[in-house]
ZAMARGU-4260 file (C-alpha; in steps of 0.2 Angstrom, whole numbers, plus 5000, padded with zeros to 4 digits):
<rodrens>
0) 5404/5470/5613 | 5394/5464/5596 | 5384/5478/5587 | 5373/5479/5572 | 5382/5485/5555
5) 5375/5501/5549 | 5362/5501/5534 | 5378/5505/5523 | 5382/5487/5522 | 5365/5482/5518
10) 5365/5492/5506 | 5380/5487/5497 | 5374/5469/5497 | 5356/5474/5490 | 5367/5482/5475
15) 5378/5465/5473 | 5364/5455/5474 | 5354/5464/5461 | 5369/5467/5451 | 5371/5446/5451
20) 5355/5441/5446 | 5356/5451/5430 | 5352/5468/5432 | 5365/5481/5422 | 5379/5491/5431
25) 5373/5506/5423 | 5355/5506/5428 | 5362/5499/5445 | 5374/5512/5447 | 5361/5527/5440
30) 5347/5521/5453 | 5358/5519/5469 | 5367/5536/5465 | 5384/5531/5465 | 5397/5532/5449
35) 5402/5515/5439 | 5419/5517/5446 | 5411/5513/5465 | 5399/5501/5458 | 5415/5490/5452
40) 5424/5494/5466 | 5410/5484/5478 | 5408/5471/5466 | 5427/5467/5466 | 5427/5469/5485
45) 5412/5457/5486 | 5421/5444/5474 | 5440/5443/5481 | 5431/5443/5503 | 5413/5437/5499
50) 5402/5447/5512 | 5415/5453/5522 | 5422/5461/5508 | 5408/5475/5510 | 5411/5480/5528
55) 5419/5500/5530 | 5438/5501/5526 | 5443/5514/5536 | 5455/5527/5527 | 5473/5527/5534
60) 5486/5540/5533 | 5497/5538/5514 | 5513/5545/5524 | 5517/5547/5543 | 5525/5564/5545
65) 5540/5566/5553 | 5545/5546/5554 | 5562/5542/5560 | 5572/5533/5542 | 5573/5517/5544
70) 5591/5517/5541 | 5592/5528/5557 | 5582/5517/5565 | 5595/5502/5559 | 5610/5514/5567
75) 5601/5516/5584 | 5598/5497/5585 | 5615/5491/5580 | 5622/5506/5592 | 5608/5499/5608
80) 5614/5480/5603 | 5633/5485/5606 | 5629/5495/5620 | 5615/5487/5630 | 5617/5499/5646
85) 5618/5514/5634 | 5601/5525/5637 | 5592/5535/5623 | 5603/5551/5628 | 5620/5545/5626
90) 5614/5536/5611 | 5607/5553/5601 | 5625/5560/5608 | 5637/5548/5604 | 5628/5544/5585
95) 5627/5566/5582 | 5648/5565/5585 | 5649/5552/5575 | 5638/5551/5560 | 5637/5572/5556
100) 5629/5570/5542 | 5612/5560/5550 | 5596/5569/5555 | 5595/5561/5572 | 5580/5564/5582
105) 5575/5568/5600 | 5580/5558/5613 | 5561/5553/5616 | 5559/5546/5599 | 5578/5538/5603
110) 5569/5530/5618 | 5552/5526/5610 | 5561/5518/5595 | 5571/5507/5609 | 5554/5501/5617
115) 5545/5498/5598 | 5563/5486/5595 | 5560/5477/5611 | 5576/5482/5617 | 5571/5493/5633
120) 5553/5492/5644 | 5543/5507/5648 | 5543/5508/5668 | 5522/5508/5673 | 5517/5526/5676
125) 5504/5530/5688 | 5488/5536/5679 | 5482/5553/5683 | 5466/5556/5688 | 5452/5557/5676
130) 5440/5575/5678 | 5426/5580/5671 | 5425/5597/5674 | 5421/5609/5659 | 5429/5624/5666
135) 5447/5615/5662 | 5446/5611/5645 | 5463/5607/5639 | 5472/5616/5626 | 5480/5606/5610
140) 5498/5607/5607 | 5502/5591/5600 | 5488/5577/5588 | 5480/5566/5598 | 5481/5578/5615
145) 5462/5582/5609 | 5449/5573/5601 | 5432/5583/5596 | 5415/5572/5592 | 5397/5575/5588
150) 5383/5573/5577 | 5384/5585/5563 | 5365/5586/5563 | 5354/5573/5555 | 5344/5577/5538
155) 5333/5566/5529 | 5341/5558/5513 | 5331/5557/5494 | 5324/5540/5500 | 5317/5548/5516
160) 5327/5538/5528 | 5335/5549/5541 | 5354/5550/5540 | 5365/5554/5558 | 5382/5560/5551
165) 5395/5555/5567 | 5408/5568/5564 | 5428/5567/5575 | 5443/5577/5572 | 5458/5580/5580
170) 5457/5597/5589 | 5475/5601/5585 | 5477/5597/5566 | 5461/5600/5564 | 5460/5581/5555
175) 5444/5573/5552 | 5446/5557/5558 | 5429/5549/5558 | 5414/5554/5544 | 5401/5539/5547
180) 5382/5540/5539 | 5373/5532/5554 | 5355/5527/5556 | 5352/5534/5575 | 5363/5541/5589
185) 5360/5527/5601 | 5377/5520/5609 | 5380/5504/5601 | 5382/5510/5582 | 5395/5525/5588
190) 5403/5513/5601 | 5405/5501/5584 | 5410/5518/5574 | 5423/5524/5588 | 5432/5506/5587
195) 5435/5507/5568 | 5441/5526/5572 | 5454/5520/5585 | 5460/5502/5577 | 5466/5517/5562
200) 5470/5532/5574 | 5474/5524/5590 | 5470/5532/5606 | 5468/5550/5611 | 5471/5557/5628
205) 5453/5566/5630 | 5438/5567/5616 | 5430/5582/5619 | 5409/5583/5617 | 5394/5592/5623
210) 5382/5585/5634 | 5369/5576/5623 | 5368/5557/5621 | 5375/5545/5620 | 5389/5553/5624
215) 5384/5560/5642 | 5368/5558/5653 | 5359/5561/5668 | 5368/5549/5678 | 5381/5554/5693
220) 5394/5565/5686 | 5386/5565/5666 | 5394/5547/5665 | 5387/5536/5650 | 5390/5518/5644
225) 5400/5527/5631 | 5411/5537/5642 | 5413/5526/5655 | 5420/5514/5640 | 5432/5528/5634
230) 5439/5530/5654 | 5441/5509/5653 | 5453/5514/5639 | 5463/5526/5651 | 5454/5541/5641
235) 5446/5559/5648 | 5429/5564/5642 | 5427/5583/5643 | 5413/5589/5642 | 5408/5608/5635
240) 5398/5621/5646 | 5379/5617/5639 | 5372/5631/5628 | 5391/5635/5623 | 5394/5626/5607
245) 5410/5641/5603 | 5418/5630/5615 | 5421/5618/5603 | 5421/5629/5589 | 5436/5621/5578
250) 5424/5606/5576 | 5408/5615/5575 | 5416/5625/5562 | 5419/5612/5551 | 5400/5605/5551
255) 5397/5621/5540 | 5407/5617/5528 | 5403/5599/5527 | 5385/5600/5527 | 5388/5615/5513
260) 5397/5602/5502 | 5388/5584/5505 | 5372/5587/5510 | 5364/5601/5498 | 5356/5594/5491
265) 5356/5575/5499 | 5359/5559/5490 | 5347/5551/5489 | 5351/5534/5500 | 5365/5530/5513
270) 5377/5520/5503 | 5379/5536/5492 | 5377/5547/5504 | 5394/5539/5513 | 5403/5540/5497
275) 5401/5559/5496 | 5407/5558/5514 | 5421/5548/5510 | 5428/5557/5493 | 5425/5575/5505
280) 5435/5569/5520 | 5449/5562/5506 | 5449/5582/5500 | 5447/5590/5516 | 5462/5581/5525
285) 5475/5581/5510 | 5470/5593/5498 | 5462/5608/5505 | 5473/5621/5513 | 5468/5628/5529
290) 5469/5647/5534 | 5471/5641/5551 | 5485/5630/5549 | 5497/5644/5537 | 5487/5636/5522
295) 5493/5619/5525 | 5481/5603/5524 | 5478/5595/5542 | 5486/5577/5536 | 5502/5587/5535
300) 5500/5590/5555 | 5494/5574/5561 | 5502/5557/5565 | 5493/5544/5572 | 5494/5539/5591
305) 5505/5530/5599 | 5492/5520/5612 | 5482/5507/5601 | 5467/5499/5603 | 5470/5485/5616
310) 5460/5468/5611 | 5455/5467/5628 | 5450/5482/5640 | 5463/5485/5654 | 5460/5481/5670
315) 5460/5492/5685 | 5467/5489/5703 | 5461/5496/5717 | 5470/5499/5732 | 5472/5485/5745
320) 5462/5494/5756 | 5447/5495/5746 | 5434/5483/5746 | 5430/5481/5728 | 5409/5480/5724
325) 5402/5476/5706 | 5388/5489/5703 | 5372/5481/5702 | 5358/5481/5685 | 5348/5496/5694
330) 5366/5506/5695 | 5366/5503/5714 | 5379/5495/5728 | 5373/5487/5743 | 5380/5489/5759
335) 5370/5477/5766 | 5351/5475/5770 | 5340/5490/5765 | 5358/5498/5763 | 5360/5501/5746
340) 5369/5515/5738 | 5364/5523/5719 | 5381/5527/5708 | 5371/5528/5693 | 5363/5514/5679
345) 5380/5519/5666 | 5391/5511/5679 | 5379/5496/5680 | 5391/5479/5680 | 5407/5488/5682
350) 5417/5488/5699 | 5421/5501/5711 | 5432/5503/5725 | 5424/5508/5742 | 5436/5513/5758
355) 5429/5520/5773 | 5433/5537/5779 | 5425/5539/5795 | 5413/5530/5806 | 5400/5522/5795
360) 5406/5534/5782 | 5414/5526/5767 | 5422/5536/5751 | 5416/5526/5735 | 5425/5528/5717
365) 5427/5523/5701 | 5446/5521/5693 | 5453/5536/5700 | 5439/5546/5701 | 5430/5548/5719
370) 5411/5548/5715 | 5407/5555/5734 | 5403/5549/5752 | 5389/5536/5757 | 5382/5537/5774
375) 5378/5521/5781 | 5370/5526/5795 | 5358/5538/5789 | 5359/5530/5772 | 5364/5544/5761
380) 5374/5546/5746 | 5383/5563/5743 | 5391/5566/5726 | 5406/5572/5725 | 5407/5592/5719
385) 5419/5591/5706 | 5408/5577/5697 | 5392/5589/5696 | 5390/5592/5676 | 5374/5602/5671
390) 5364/5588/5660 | 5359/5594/5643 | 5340/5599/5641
</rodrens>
């Protein structure tokens, strides 16, 4: 889905364009309120990939803890290639016998190194279903089990423009993941945010939010265009209790500190603004020892996911014995004339399954989640109990 760039961008440019006409570094550099070293650094960008040499670079980790050797990695291919029936538990066995002196690690990372070397094929599992209730947020024990997003709070910079930091972190390292300077909180800037987070990160199982736009709505169930794309990705959106912020009190936490350390006072215009943010989350994820953590830094917890960003969204099949219907512009399904059923405008073009459960009854989801019970006859929807999220006033 194409979006619009953030102001960051365009700001970057105004600064190389001035910068080429003329204009001196220094005063540049002074007026925009970054150091020489940045001003450098955007022009080099802008002379070795033109324009799109000043789109974001997204951080990414210096060293993945707790990689597997690649030497190891050679031994359990050349083992797997001389014994191709050989699955990742005999391997670990048979390579601890014979090679004492070689960490090897646990048969799941045997088995996930097998499937990365094209030498085995993960059989499909059956997805579970996706719930929203706020009741059963999930705890953390591993990165990427969690995801926690929000707006830190928006504050006007020394220009006057408003500035919308979009903060995510990982709920179990506690990494920031995601610091972006955004113009607004509309869907399409944190949708275009959220893809740079994931093509570094990869996918999380759940991202955890509270019930303010974009990233929930009035609609059946809370569902917006943004979560709805996040469950097209095979990922949960959890939702807090409204009111309760404690219940994602790691990340909110962590907005104390940030606004304490980039924001007082402000820069005064968004391209510096994201440079304090950038240099912060460098210190906050490498440098900085956490109480939390047994004074280790977060980088020294996290790994990146597993699940990448697919270049095209998967595709879900319903069962056979579901008609499948496309939800119309208005958020609504027809079951013919004068019969139509409301599901809710964020589900507007996608497709849902519709089986019928009774006479003139007929049980209408989404995915795996069961939105509720249309009645035909009477023409009547009824939302499904677990789906009812309290929207945020």
């Amino acid at each position: 889905m194409p979006w619009k760039e953030t102001h960051v961008t365009e700001e970057r440019m105004s600064f190389v364009s001035r910068l080429r006409t003329g204009e001196r570094m220094s005063d540049l550099c002074s007026e925009y309120g970054i150091s020489r070293k940045t001003g450098y650094k955007v022009l080099a960008r802008f002379e070795q990939d033109s324009a799109a040499g000043l789109l974001d670079r997204r951080p990414v980790p210096l060293r993945i803890p707790h990689r597997t050797p690649e030497p190891t990695v050679a031994l359990i291919r050349e083992l797997r290639l001389q014994h191709p029936t050989w699955g990742a538990k005999k391997l670990k066995a048979y390579l601890e016998r014979h090679q004492p002196g070689v960490r090897i690690p646990a048969a799941s990372t045997v088995g996930d190194i097998l499937e990365r070397q094209g030498l085995v094929s993960r059989c499909r599992r059956r997805r579970r279903p996706l719930r929203l209730q706020a009741d059963k947020l999930r705890k953390s024990e591993r990165p990427n089990e969690v995801w926690s997003i929000d707006f830190k709070g928006q504050f006007r910079l020394g220009n006057g423009k408003r500035c919308f930091p979009l903060t995510v972190t990982d709920h179990y390292s506690r990494a920031y993941l995601g610091l972006e300077a955004l113009d607004d909180t509309t869907s399409l800037p944190v949708e275009a945010a959220m893809s740079r987070v994931f093509e570094v990160h990869g996918l999380p199982d759940a991202i955890r939010s509270d019930n303010g736009v974009p990233f929930a709505s009035t609609s059946l169930g809370g569902l917006s265009r943004l979560s709805v794309w996040w469950m097209k990705l095979g990922i949960v959106p959890e939702r807090i209790d409204p009111g309760k912020p404690q219940q994602n009190g790691r990340h909110e936490r962590s907005h104390l500190t940030l606004k304490q350390e980039t924001a007082r006072p402000a820069a005064n215009n968004s391209l510096a603004q994201q440079e304090r943010f950038d240099d912060w989350l460098t210190t906050y994820n490498r440098e900085r020892p956490h109480e939390a953590l047994d004074m280790k830094t977060p980088w020294e917890l996290y790994a990146p996911s597993r699940r990448k960003l697919p270049d095209a969204l998967p595709t879900f099949d319903y069962a056979l014995y579901d008609d499948v219907m496309t939800v119309n512009r208005g958020g609504r399904i027809s079951f013919g004339r004068a019969k139509k059923c409301c599901v809710g405008a964020a589900l507007a073009g996608e497709t849902v399954g519709v089986r019928e459960v009774g006479p003139d009854c007929w049980l209408v989801a989404f995915l795996t989640m069961e939105l509720g019970v249309y009645d035909r006859k009477n023409n009547r929807f009824t939302p499904n109990d677990h789906l009812s999220f309290s929207p945020h006033h």
